[in-house]
C-alpha positions as CSV (number, residue, x, y, z in Angstrom):
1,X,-0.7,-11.4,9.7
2,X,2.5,-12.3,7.2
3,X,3.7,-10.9,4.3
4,X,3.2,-13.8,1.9
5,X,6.8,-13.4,0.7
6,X,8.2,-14.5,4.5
7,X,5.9,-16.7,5.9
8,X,7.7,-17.8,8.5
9,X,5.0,-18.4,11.5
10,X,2.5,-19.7,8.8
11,X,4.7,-22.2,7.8
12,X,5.4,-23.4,11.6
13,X,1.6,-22.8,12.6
14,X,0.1,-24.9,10.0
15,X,3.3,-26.9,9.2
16,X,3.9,-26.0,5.4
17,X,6.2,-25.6,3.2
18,X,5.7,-22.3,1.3
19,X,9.1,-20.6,-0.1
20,X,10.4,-17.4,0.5
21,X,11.1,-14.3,-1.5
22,X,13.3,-11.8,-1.6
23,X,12.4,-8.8,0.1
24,X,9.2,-7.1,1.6
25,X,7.9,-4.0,2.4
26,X,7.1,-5.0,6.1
27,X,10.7,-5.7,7.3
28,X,9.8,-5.9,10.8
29,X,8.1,-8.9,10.6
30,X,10.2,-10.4,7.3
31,X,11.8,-13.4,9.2
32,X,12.9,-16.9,8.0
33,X,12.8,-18.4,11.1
34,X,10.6,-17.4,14.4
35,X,12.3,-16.7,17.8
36,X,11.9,-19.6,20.3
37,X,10.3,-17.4,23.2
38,X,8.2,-15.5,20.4
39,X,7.3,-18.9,18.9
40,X,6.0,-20.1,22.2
41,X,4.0,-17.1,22.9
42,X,2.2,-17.1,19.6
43,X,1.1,-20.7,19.8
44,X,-0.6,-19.8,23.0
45,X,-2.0,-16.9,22.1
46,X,-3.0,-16.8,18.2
47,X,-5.4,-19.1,16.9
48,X,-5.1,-18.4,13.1
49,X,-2.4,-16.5,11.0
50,X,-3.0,-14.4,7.7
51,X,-0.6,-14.3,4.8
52,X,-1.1,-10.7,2.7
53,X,0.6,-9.8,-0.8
54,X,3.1,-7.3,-0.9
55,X,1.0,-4.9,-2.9
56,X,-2.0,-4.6,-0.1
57,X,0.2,-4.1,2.3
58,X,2.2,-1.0,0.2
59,X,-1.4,0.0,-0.2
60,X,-2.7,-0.2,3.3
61,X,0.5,2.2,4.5
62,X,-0.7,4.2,1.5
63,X,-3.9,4.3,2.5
64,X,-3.0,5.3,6.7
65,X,-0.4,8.6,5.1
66,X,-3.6,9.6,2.7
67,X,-6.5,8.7,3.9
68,X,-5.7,9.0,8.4
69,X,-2.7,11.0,8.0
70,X,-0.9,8.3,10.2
71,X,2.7,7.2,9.0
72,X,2.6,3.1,9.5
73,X,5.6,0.9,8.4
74,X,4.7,-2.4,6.8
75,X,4.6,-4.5,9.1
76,X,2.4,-2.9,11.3
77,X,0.0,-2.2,8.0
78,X,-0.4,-5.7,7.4
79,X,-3.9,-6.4,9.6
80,X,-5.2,-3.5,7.5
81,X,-3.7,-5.2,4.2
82,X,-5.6,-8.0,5.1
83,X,-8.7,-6.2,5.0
84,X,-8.2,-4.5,2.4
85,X,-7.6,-8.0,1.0
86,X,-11.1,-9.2,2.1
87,X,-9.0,-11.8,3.8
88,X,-11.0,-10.9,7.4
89,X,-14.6,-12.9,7.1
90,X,-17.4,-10.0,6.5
91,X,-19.6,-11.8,9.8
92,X,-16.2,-10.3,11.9
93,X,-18.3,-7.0,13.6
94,X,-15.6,-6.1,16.2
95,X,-12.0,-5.5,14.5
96,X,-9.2,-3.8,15.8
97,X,-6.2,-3.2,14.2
98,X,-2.4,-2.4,15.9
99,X,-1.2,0.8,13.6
100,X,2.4,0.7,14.8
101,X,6.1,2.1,13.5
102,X,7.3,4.7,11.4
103,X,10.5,3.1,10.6
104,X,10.1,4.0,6.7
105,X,13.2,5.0,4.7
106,X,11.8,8.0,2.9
107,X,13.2,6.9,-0.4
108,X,10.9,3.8,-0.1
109,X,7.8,5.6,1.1
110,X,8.4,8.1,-2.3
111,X,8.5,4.8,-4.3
112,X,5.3,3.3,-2.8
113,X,3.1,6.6,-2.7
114,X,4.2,6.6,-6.3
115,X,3.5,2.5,-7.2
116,X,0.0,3.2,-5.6
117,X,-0.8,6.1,-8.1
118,X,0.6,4.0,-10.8
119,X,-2.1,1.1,-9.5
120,X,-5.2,3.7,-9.2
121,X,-3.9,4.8,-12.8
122,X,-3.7,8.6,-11.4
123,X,-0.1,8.1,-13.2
124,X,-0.5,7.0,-17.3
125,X,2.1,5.6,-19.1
126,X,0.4,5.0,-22.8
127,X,2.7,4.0,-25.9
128,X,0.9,5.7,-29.0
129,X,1.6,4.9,-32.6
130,X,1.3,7.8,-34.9
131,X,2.6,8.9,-38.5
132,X,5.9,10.6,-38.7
133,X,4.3,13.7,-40.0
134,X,4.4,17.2,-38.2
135,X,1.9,18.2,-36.4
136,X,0.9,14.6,-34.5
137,X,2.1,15.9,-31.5
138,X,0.1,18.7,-31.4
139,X,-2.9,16.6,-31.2
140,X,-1.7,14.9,-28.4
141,X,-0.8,17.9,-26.6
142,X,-3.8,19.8,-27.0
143,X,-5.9,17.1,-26.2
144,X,-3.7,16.9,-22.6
145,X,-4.6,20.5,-22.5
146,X,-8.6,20.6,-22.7
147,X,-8.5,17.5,-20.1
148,X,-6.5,19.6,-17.6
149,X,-3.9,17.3,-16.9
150,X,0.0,17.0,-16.7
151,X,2.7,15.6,-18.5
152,X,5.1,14.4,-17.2
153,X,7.6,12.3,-19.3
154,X,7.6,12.0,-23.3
155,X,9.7,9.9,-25.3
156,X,9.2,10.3,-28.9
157,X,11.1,7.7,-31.1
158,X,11.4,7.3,-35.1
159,X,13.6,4.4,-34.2
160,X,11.3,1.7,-33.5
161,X,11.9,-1.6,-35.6
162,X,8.6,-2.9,-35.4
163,X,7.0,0.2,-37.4
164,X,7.2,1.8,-40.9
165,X,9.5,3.9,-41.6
166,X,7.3,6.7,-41.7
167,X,5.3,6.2,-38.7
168,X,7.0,6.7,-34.6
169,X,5.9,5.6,-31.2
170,X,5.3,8.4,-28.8
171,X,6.0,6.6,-24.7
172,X,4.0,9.9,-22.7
173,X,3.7,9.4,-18.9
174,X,0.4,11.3,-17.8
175,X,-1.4,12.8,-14.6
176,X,-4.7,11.6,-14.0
177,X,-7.7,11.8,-11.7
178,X,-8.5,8.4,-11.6
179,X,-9.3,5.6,-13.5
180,X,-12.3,6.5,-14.7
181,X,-10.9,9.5,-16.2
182,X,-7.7,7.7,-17.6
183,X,-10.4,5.3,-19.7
184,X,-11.6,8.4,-21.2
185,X,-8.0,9.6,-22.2
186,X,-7.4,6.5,-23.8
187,X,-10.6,6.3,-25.6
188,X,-10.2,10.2,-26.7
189,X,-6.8,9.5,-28.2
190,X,-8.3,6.3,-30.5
191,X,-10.6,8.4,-31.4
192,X,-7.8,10.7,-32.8
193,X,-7.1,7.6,-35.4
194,X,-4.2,6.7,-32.9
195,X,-2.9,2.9,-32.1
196,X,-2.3,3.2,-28.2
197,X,-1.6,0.8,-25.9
198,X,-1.2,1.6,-21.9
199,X,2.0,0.1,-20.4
200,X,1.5,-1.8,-17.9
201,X,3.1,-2.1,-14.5
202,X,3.5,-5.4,-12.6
């Protein structure tokens, strides 16, 4: 298995071309160029090689901390990532996977746990349109309040050029329990007569 950004072995093992980005999460195994002695023992040994995005693989390390409780740097996640990928053929009955390193700078792991909340939308970000009148916020807050979840970032602007002058954009970051229930916080605030939009994140 390669991280689709380096894919070094790929290239050799099925002669192509692909390019190379800039960075991955799986730095052990983020090479441009194979070893000649690790080279040789791959050819002999592997038979196929996997290329994984970036994201499964931040998810599959994700989902060894939540789900086994098992610290796993990227690139010993990546045969899970491809899984999770559906990139191993369903007919495959006997699969075992190599969990291996903890070499995880803990300011990375934060920022992964926290891209993989973003992705199950347990974390909200929602840009609402609402009349610059008093009491707008309140709406927005009690409804927060009767759903039982957290805010945690508002940005409320009257400085927005692409509205009236009498109407402001509130940006409010939101704790969720899933998706499902982030669809019903959305529909619940249009339902308030409020234009929102949920920002997305690449």
């Amino acid at each position: 298995m390669q991280s689709e950004n380096f894919p070094s072995f790929y290239n050799s093992f099925y002669k192509r071309k692909y390019s190379f980005s800039s960075g991955s999460v799986a730095e052990g195994i983020a090479v441009k160029k194979i070893g000649t002695i690790n080279s040789k023992i791959l050819n002999k040994n592997v038979d196929k090689c996997i290329l994984v995005k970036e994201k499964k693989i931040e998810e599959a390390i994700s989902h060894f901390l939540m789900k086994d409780k098992t610290l796993v740097e990227g690139a010993g996640a990546a045969g899970l990532a491809a899984i999770l990928e559906d990139k191993i053929p369903k007919s495959s009955k006997n699969i075992g996977l190599v969990a291996c390193g903890g070499n995880l700078d803990s300011r990375v792991l934060s920022s992964l746990l926290m891209r993989e909340l973003v992705r199950k939308k347990k974390i909200l970000t929602l840009s609402i349109d609402m009349d610059d009148k008093p009491g707008q916020l309140n709406q927005i807050s009690i409804l927060c309040s009767q759903e039982k979840i957290n805010i945690l970032e508002v940005e409320h602007s009257r400085f927005t050029l692409d509205l009236s002058v009498r109407a402001a954009r509130l940006n409010i970051t939101l704790e969720t329990r899933d998706k499902d229930h982030a669809k019903v916080i959305i529909n619940k605030i249009k339902k308030l007569g409020f234009k929102v939009e949920e920002k997305k994140k690449n």
